[in-house]
Every structure is written in C-alpha cells, then in structure tokens.
C-alpha positions as CSV (number, residue, x, y, z in Angstrom):
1,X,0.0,0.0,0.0
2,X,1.1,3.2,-1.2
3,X,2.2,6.6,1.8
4,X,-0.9,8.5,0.1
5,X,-3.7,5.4,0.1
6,X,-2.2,4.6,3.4
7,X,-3.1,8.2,4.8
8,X,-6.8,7.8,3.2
9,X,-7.6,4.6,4.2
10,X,-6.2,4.9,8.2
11,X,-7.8,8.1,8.5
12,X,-11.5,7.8,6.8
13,X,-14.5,7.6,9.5
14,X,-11.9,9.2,12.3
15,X,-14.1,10.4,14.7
16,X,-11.2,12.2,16.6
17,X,-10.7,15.2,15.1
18,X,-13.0,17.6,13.9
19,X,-16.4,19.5,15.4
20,X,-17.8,17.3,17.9
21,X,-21.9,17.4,16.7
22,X,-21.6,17.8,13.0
23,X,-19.3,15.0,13.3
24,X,-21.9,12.5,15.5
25,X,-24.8,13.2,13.4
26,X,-23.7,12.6,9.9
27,X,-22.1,9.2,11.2
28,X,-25.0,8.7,13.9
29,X,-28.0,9.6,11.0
30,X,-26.7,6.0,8.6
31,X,-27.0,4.0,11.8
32,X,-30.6,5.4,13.0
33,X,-32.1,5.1,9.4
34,X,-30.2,1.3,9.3
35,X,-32.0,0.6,12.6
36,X,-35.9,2.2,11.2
37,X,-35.0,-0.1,7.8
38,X,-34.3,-3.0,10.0
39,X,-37.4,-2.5,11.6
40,X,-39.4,-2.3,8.6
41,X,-37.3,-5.5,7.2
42,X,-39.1,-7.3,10.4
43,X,-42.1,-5.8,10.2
44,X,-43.1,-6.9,6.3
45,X,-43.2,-10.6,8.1
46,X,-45.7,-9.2,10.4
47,X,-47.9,-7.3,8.3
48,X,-48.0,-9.4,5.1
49,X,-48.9,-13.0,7.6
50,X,-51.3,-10.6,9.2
51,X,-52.9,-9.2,6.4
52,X,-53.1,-13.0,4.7
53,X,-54.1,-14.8,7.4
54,X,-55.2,-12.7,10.2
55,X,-54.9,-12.3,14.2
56,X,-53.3,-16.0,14.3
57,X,-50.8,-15.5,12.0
58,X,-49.5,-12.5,13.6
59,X,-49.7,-14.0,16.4
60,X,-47.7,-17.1,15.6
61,X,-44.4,-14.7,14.1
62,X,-45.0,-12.0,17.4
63,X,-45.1,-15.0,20.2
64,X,-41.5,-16.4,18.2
65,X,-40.2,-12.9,18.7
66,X,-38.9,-12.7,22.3
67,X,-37.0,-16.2,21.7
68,X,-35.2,-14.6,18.8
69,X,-34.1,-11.9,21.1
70,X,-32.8,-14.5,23.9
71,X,-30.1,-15.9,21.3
72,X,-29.5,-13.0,19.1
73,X,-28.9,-11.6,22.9
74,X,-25.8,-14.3,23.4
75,X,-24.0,-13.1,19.9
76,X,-24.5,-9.6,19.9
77,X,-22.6,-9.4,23.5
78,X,-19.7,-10.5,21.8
79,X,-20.1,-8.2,18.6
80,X,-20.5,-5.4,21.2
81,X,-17.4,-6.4,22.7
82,X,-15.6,-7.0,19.1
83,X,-17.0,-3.2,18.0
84,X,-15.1,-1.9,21.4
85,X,-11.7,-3.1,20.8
86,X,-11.7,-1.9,16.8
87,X,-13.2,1.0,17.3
88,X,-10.5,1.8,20.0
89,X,-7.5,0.2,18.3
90,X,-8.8,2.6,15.2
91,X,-9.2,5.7,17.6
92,X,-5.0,4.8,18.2
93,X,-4.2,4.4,14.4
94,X,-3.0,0.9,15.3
95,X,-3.2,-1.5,12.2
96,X,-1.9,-4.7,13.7
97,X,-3.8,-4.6,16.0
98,X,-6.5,-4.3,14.5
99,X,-6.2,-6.9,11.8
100,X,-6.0,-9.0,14.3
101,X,-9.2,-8.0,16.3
102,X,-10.8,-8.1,12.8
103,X,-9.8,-11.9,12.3
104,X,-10.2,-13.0,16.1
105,X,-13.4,-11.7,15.6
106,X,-15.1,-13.2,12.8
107,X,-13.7,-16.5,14.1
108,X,-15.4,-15.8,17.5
109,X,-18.9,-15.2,14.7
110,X,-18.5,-18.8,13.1
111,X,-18.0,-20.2,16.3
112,X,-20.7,-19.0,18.4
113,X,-23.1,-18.5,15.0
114,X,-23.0,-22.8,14.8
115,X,-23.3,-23.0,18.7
116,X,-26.7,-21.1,18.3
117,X,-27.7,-22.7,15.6
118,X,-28.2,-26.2,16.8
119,X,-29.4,-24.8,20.2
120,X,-31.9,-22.5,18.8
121,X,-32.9,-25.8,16.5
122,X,-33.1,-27.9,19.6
123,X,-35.1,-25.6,21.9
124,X,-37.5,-23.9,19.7
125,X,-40.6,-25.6,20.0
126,X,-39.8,-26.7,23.9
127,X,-39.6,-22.6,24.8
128,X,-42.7,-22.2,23.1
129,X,-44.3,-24.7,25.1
130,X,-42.9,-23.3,28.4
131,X,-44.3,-20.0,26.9
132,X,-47.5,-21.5,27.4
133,X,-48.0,-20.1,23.5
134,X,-51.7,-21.1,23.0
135,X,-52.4,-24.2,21.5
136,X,-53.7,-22.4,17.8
137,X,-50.9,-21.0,16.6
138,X,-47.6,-23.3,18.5
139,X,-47.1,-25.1,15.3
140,X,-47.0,-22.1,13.3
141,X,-44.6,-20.4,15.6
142,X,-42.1,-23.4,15.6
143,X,-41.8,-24.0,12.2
144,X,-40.9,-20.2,11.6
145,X,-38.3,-20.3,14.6
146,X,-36.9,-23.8,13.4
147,X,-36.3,-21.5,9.5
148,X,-35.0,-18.7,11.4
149,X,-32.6,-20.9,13.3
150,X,-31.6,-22.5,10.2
151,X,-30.3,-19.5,8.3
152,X,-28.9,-18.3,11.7
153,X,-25.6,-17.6,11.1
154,X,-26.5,-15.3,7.8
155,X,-27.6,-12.9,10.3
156,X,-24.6,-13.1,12.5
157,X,-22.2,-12.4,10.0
158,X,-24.1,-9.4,8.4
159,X,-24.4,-8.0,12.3
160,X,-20.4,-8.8,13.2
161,X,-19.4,-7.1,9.8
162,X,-21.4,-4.1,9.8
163,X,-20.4,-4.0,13.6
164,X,-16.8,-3.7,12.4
165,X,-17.4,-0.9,9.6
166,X,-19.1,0.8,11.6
167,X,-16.1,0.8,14.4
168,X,-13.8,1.9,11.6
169,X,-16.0,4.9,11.3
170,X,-18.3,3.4,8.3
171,X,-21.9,3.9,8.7
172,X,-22.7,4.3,5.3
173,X,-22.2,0.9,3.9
174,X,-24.2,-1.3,6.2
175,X,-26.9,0.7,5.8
176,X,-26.9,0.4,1.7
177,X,-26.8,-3.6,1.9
178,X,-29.5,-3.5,4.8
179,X,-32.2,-1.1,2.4
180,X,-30.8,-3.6,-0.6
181,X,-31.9,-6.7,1.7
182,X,-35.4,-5.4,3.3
183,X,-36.6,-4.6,-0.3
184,X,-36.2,-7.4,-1.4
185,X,-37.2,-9.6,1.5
186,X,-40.9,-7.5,1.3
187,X,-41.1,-8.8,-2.4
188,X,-40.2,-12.2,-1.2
189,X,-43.1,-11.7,1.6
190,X,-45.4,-11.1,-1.3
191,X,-44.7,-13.7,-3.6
192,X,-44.1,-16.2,-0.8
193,X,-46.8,-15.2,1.4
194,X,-49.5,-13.4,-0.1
195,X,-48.7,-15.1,-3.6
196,X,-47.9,-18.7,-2.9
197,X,-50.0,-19.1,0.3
198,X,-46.8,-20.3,2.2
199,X,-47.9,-18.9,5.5
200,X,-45.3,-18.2,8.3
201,X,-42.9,-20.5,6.5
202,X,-42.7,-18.0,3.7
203,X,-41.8,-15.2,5.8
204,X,-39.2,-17.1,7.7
205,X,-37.6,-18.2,4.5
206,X,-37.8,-15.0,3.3
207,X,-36.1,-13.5,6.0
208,X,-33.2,-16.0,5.6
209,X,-32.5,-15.6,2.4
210,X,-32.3,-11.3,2.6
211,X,-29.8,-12.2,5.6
212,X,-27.3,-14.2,3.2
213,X,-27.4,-11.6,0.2
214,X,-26.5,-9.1,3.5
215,X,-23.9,-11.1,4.4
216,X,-22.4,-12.0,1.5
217,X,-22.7,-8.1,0.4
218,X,-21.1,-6.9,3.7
219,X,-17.7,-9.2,3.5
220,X,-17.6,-8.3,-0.1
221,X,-17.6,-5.0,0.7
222,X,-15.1,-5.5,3.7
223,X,-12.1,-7.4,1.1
224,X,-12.5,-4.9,-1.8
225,X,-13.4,-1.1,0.0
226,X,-9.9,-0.1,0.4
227,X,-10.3,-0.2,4.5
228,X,-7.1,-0.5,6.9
229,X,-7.7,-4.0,7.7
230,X,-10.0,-6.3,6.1
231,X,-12.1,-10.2,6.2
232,X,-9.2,-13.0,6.2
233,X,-11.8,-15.6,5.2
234,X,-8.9,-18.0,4.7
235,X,-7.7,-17.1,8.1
236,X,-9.4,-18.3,11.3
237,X,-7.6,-16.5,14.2
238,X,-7.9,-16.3,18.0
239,X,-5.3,-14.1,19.0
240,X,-5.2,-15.0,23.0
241,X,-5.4,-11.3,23.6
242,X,-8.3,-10.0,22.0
243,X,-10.0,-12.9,22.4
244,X,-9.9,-12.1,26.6
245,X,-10.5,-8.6,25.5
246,X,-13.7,-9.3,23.6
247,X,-14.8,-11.5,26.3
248,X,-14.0,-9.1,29.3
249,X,-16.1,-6.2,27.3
250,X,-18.6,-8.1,25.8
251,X,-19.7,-10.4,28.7
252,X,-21.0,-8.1,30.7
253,X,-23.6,-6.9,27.8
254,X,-24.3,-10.3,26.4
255,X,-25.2,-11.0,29.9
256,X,-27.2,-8.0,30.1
257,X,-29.0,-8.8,26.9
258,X,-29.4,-12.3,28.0
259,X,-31.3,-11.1,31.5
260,X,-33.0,-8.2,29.1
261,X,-34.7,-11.3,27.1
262,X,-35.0,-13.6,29.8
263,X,-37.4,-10.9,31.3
264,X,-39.1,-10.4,27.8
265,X,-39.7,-14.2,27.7
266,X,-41.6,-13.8,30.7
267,X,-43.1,-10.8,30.1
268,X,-44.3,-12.6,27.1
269,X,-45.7,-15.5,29.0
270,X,-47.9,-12.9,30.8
271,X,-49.2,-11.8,27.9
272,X,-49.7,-15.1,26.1
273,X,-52.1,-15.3,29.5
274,X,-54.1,-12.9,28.1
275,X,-55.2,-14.8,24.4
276,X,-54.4,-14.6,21.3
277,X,-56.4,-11.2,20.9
278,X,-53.9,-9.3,23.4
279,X,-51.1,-10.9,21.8
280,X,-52.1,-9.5,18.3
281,X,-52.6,-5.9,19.9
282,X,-49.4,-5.9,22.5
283,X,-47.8,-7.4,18.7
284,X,-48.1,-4.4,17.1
285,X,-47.6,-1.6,20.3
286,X,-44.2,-3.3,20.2
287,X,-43.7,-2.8,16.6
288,X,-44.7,0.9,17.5
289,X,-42.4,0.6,19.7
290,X,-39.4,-0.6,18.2
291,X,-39.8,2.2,15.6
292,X,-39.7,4.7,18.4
293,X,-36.7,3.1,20.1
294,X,-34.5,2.2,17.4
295,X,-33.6,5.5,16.4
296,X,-32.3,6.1,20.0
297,X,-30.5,3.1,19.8
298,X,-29.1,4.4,16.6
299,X,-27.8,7.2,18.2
300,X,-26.2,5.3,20.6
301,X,-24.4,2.9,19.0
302,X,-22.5,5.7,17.2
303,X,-22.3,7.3,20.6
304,X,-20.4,3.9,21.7
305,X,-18.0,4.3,18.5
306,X,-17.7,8.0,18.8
307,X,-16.3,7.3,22.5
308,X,-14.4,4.3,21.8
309,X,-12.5,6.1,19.4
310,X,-11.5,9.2,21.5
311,X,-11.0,6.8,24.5
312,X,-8.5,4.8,22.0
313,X,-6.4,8.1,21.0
314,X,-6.6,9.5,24.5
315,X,-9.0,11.9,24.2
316,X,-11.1,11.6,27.2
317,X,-12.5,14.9,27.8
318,X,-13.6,15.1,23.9
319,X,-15.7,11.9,24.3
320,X,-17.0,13.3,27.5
321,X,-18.2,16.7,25.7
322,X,-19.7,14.2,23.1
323,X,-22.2,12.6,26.1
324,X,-22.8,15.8,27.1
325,X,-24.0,17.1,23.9
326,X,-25.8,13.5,22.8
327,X,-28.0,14.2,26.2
328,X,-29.6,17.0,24.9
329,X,-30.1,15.8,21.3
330,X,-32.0,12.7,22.8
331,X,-33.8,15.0,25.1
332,X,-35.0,16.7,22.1
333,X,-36.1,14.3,20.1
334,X,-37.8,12.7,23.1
335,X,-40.3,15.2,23.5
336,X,-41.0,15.5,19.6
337,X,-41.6,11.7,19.5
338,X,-43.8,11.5,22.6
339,X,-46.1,14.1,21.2
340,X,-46.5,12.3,17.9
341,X,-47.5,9.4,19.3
342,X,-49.7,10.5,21.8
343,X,-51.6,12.2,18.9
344,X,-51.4,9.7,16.3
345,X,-51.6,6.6,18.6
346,X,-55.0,5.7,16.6
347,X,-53.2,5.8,13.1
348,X,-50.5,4.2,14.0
349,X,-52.6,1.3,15.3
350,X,-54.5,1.2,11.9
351,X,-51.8,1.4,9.9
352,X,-50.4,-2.0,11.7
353,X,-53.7,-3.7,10.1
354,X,-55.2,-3.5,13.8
355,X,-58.6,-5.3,14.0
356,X,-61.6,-3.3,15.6
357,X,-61.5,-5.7,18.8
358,X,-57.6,-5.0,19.3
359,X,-57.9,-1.3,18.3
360,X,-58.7,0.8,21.7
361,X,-55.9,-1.7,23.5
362,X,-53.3,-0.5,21.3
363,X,-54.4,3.3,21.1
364,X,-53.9,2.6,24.9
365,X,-50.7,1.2,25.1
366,X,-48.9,3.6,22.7
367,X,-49.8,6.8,24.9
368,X,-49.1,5.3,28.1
369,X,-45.6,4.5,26.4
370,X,-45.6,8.0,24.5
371,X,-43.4,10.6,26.9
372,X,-41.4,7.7,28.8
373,X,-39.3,7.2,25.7
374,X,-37.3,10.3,26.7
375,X,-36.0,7.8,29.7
376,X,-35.3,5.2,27.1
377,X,-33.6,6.9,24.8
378,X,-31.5,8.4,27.6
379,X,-31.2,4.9,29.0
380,X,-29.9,3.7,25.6
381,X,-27.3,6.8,25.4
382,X,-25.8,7.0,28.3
383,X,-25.2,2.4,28.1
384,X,-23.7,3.0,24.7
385,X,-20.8,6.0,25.7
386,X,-19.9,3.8,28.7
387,X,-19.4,0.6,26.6
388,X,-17.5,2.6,24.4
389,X,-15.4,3.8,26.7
390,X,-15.0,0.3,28.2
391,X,-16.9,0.7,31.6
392,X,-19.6,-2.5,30.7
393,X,-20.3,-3.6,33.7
394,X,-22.7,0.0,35.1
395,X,-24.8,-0.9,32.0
396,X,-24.9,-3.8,32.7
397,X,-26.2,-3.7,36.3
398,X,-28.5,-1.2,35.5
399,X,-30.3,-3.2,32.8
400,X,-30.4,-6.4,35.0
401,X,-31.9,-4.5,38.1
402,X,-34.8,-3.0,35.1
403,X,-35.0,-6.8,33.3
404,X,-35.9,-8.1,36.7
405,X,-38.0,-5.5,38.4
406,X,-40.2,-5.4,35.3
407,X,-41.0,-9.3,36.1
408,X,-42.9,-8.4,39.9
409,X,-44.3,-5.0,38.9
410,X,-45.8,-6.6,35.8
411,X,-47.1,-9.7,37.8
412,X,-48.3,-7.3,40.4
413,X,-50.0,-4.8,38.1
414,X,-51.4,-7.3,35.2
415,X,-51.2,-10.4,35.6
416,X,-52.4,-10.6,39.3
417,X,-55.2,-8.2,38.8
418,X,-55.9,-9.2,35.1
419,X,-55.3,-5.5,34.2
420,X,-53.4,-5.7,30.8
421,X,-52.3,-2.2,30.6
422,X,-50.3,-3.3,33.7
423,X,-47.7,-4.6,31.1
424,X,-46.9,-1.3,29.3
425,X,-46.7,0.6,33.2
426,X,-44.5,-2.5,34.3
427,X,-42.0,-1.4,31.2
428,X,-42.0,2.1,31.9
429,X,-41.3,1.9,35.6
430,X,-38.2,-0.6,35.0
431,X,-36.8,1.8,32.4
432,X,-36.6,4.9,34.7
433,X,-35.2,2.9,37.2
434,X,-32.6,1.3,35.1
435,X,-31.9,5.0,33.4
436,X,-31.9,6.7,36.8
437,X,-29.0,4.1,38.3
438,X,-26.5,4.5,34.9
439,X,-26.9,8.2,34.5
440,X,-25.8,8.6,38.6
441,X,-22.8,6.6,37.7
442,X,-21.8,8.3,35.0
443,X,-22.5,11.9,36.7
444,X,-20.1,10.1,39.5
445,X,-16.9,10.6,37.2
446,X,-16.5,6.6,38.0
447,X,-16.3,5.7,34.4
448,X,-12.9,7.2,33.9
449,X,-11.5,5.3,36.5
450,X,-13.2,1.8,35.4
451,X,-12.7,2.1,31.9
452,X,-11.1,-0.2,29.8
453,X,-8.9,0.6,27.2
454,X,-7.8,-2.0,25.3
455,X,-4.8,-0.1,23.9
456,X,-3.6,0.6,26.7
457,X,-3.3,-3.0,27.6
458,X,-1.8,-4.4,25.1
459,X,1.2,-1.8,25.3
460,X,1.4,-2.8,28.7
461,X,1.7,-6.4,28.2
C-alpha cells in the first residue's frame, strides 16, 4: 500500500478530530435510518402474515419474537465487545492490532453463530411450550423459529461485519446492503406469502435468504473497500489477547441482553395469558415501539463508537463533551416523538392492520408508552458511551436490576389483577429505574477510573 492510500484509508471515519456534533450526526444519521430499515425489514413478516391470514398468524411470528431476542442476545454481547476493541484500536491508528481484532473476531462469529444454531434448532418448540403459546398457533410459531434458526448464522455475519465498519467509522455501507436486503425480503413476503400461500414459513424463509445476500454483500464490501484491515476468510484467528479482551467487554452486555430477554420471555408469557387477541394488539404496540426506540438506539451505537474512538487516542475529555452534547439531542427528540404518538396513537394502530377488537388496546398502550421514551432513549445513550469507553459492567447492572424488576411490577399490576395495561406501566417503571441508576454513575466521574482501554493493555503487556 502506497504513503498516500495509506493516509486515506487509516484516516476515513476518524471520529477524533473535527467539530464534535456535525461529526456525531452525519455518522449517527446511517445508523438510525439502518435501525428504522431493519425495523421495517421485520415488520413486512408481520404485516404481510397478518394481512393473509389474520390475528393468528400475527400471532404465531410476534409469540416467536422474544426467543429470537434471547439468542440473538448471546451473539450480539460479543459483537459489542468486538466493536469496542476496533473501534478503539482505530481511535489509536493501530493497524496490527486491528487486523487482528478483525480476524479474532469473525472467528469468534462462526463459532458461536454454529453453537446457536443447533441450540436454537433444539429448543424452539420446547420454549414455546414453556411460553405457554396457545395451542392455535404453537405449530405455526415453531416452524418459523426452526427456518429462522436455520439461516442463523446469515444474520450473525451481516451483524459482526457491519459492527466492524461501523467501528472503523463506516456507517454508510451497512446501511446500503440492509435497504438492498429489506426490499427485497418484502417482495419475497409477497410472492411467498401473499402469492404462494406459504404462510409463516414464507416469511421465515424470506427473512433468511435477505440475511445471506446481506452477508455476502457486507464481506464483499469488507475485502474490496480499500479499509485499513480487512475479512481474512482463509484465516481463522484467536489471537489470546483479543480474544480475553472481547470477552471481558462483551460479557458483561451479552449478559445484560441475555437477562433483558429472559425478562421479555416472561413478560411474554404474561401476555400469552391474556389470548391470542392481546397478543395480536401488544404485537403491534411493540412494533410501534421498536420504531420509536430504534432511532435512540441508533444514536447510541455511534455514541459507543464516537467514544471508543476518542477513548483509543486518549482523548477523554472530547468523548465526555460528546455525552454531554448526545443528552440534549435525545432530550429533544424525546419530546418530539412522545407528542407524535400521543396524537397519532389511533393511526398508528390502523396502519399496523389493527382489527376493531384489538384497536382501543393498542391506542392505549402507545400513549401510556408515549413521553417515557425520553427515559429510554437516555437509558440507551448514556449504556452505549460507557461501553464505548470500556466501563460495561454500570450498564450492565442497571439493565439487569430494570429486566428483573419489570418481572414483579408486571405480575403485580397485570397479571395478578388481570389489568393488561399493567404490562406497558410494568415497562416504563423498570426503564426509569434502570436510566436513573446508569446516569448517577456516569455523573459520578467513576467511568474514567473503570474504563477499559484496550490499547492501553496491550502496550502494557
């Protein structure tokens, strides 16, 4: 490699240099919009089996949903801790390094990715049982899980690679094969569903297929787009040190995630309680509500890179100043979107193909949830900068003491009672609590002290 390609590639997506906001929103903006197209990618499933065959077949894909979650949960602890080290080792302008994070972890992907596999395979249709997942629509659900489970590692790849571009300061690119893949997975929906009368089964191997053109685009991308490091595939390395590295940042959030859908698998069971009517209507609050969260997520992940790249070069107070200023942006945007759906709860529900009998439940549920997203989003913000900067374990404990309060407060307040809105208050009680315990932390100037920097380390060794 040529002094002058050298100089482009090692220095394109630095987050280090420049003015702080202008800088987080034009990487941050990619990432939001890739989480609302993933969103809709999910959501075609759900509308297209609804719209074909009605509250059971939405219910069948919404009650597979939260055992998704629990494995996806497992991986993307480990691709969290992956995005950590590279985005850190990139912040330092360290190319071995990070060559070698790059390999360990995609070897750390195939691994794990076949581990989930045959477990999710395995337990499937035994979870939905547990799930007590009424009786009409069990077979449905675990022949779509059993698909999904199949094409498993598609979806880990796609996730671990546009993790990695992403660290290196990319947002652009993932978001390109992601639109490329959710427009053609709704035309598979259509033809497969809608068309060909394939049911849930069309939807699941729909969904599998759009993962594999993802992944496949996203290491093509990685070997030919000029980056500092790129996808070995003929290399399968587990450098000692980044694999403990990995581990020691990403254990703390897969564990986090683990306990977050551990909760949600309960939470679900409470709801399953309720028949299949409630199911369809909390089915489509929660796509409501992944549309509201996942640009605060957005935002957050490129908070977590934006930090883990000043933390890498040594830049501590600029990755502070970028918190500060991320606060107030989510704040913002909080407000606007708790307004909007206060007002618009009703279209929103009809829009999701809500049935007259599941209609005023949803209309419900959304406004309840409406001005508490400000808490989440916050939440979600303040979780990502400290992972950045290698401080796991707050976020962690915060979302652990919120995944297992939710479980009393919504047996107290719903199931117990039989008062279903008692879900949607059990959710917004646990994420104030689990907001108010990370933001004290970080106020505490802790962080600094209990960060990990990976660098660091590995001059030290």
């Amino acid at each position: 490699m040529s002094q002058a390609e050298e100089k482009k590639t090692t220095y394109r997506g630095d987050l280090t240099q420049g003015p702080i906001i202008p800088k987080m929103l034009r990487f941050s903006v990619p990432m939001i919009l890739g989480n609302l197209v993933f969103q809709f990618y999910n959501l075609a499933d759900s509308l297209i089996v609804s719209n074909t065959y009605g509250t059971n077949g939405l219910a069948a894909v919404s009650a597979s949903f939260p055992i998704m979650m629990l494995f996806n949960a497992m991986f993307m602890g480990l691709a969290t801790g992956a995005g950590i080290i590279i985005s850190q080792f990139y912040g330092a302008k360290d190319q071995e390094n990070l060559q070698k994070a790059v390999d360990t972890s995609f070897t750390l992907c195939l691994i794990v990715g076949a581990a989930i596999t045959l477990i999710g395979l395995t337990l499937s249709t035994p979870l939905l049982q547990l799930l007590q997942t009424p009786g009409e629509i069990i077979s449905d659900s675990s022949a779509y899980l059993r698909i999904i489970y199949a094409g498993f590692l598609f979806n880990m790849v796609y996730n671990m690679g546009a993790g990695i571009l992403r660290g290196m300061g990319d947002s652009k690119w993932p978001l390109v094969f992601l639109c490329i893949s959710a427009g053609l997975n709704v035309i598979l929906d259509i033809v497969l569903v809608a068309f060909l009368h394939m049911g849930v089964i069309g939807a699941a191997l729909a969904t599998i297929t759009c993962q594999l053109i993802s992944a496949i685009l996203t290491l093509t991308r990685m070997v030919k787009g000029g980056y500092p490091v790129q996808v070995r595939l003929h290399k399968f390395l587990m450098d000692k040190f980044h694999v403990q590295s990995i581990i020691r940042l990403g254990l703390p959030t897969a564990l986090q995630n683990v306990a977050v859908s551990l909760g949600a698998v309960v939470i679900q069971s409470f709801s399953n309680s309720f028949g299949a009517d409630f199911i369809a209507g909390n089915a489509i609050v929660m796509k409501v509500d992944g549309f509201a969260v996942l640009p605060m997520m957005g935002y957050s992940m490129a908070l977590s890179t934006f930090v883990g790249q000043n933390i890498g070069a040594g830049q501590v107070e600029r990755a502070r100043k970028g918190i500060n200023y991320s606060m107030w942006i989510i704040i913002g945007f909080g407000l606007v979107l708790g307004v909007i759906l206060w007002f618009f709860a009703k279209y929103l529900m009809l829009a999701f193909g809500a049935e007259p009998h599941v209609l005023e439940l949803g209309i419900n549920g959304i406004r309840i949830l409406a001005f508490f997203y400000l808490f989440m989003g916050l939440n979600q913000s303040f979780s990502g900068a400290l992972r950045g900067a290698g401080a796991a374990v707050m976020p962690m404990i915060s979302s652990l003491v919120g995944a297992f309060v939710r479980i009393p407060i919504a047996y107290f307040m719903a199931v117990q009672p039989r008062w279903q809105y008692g879900l949607f208050w059990s959710m917004v009680i646990s994420n104030i609590i689990s907001f108010l315990i990370v933001y004290v932390y970080f106020q505490s100037g802790k962080w600094r002290k209990n960060a990990i920097v990976v660098t660091n380390a590995r001059i030290d060794e």
